[in-house]
C-alpha positions as CSV (number, residue, x, y, z in Angstrom):
1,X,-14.2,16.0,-5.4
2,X,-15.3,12.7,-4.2
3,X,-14.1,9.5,-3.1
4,X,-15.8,5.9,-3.9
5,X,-14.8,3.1,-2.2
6,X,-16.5,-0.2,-3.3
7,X,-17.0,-3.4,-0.8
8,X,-17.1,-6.7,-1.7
9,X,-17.2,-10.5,-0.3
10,X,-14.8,-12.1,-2.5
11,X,-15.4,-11.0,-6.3
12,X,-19.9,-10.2,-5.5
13,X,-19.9,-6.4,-5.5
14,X,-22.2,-5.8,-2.1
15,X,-21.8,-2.1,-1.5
16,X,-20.4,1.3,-2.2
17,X,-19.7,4.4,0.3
18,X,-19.4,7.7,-1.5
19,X,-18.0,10.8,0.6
20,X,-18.3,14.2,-1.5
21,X,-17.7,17.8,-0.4
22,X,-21.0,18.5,-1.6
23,X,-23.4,18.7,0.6
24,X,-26.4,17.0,-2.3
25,X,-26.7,13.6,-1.5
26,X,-26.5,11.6,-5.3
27,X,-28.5,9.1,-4.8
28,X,-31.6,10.2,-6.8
29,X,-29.3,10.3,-10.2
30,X,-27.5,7.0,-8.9
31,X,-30.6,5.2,-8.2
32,X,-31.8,5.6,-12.2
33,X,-28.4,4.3,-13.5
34,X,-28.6,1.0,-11.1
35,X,-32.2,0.7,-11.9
36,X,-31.0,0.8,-16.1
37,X,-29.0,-2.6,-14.5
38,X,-31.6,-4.2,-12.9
39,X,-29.6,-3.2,-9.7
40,X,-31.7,-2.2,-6.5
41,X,-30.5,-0.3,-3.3
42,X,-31.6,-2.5,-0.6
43,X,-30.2,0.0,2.3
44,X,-29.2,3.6,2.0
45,X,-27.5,5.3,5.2
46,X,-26.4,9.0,4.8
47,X,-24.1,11.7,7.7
48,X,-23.6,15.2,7.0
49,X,-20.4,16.4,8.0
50,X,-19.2,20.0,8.2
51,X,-18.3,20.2,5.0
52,X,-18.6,16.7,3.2
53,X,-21.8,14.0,3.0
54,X,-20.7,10.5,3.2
55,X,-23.6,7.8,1.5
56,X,-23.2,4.1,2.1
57,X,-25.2,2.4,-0.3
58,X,-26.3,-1.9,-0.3
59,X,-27.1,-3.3,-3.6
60,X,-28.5,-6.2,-5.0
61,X,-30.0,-7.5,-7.9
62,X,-33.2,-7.1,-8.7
63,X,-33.7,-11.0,-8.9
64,X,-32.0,-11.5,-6.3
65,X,-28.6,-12.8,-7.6
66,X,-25.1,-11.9,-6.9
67,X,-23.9,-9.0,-8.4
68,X,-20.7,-10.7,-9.7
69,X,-18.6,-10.1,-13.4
70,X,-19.8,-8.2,-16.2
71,X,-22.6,-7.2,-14.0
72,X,-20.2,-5.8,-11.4
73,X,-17.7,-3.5,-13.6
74,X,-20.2,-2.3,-15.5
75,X,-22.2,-1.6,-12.0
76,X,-18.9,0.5,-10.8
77,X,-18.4,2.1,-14.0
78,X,-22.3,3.9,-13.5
79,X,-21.1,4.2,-10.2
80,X,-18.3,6.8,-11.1
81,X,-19.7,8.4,-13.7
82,X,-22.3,9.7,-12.1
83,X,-19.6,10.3,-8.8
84,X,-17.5,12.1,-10.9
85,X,-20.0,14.4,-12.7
86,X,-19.9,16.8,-10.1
């Protein structure tokens, strides 16, 4: 099971934290469905728990714009499908 919880400032998606019982960080599959988006990860922090990993993840666009929108649900909806697949 895992939990996402999404931060923003104001409606600009800026970052996600992930916490899963697995103990497989997802970033490698997450990073190729932000990448399909033009979405980069500008900081990635992970802790290992007893018996959960928790990933904080920054984003940004690859241009440097805010990731706001369209561009925003469609960047959450990767975001759980691949959080979910486990």
């Amino acid at each position: 099971m895992s939990r996402v919880q999404f931060e923003q400032k104001g409606s600009q998606l800026t970052a996600v934290e992930i916490v899963r019982g697995s103990r497989s960080p997802i970033i490698a599959r997450l990073h190729r469905s932000l990448l399909a988006l033009g979405i980069v990860i500008s900081s990635y922090q992970v802790r290992a728990g007893a018996s959960e990993i928790t990933e904080r993840i920054v984003l940004e666009r690859r241009d440097g714009g805010s990731i706001e929108a369209q561009l925003s649900e469609e960047t959450k909806a990767a975001i759980l499908r691949v959080a979910i697949e486990d």
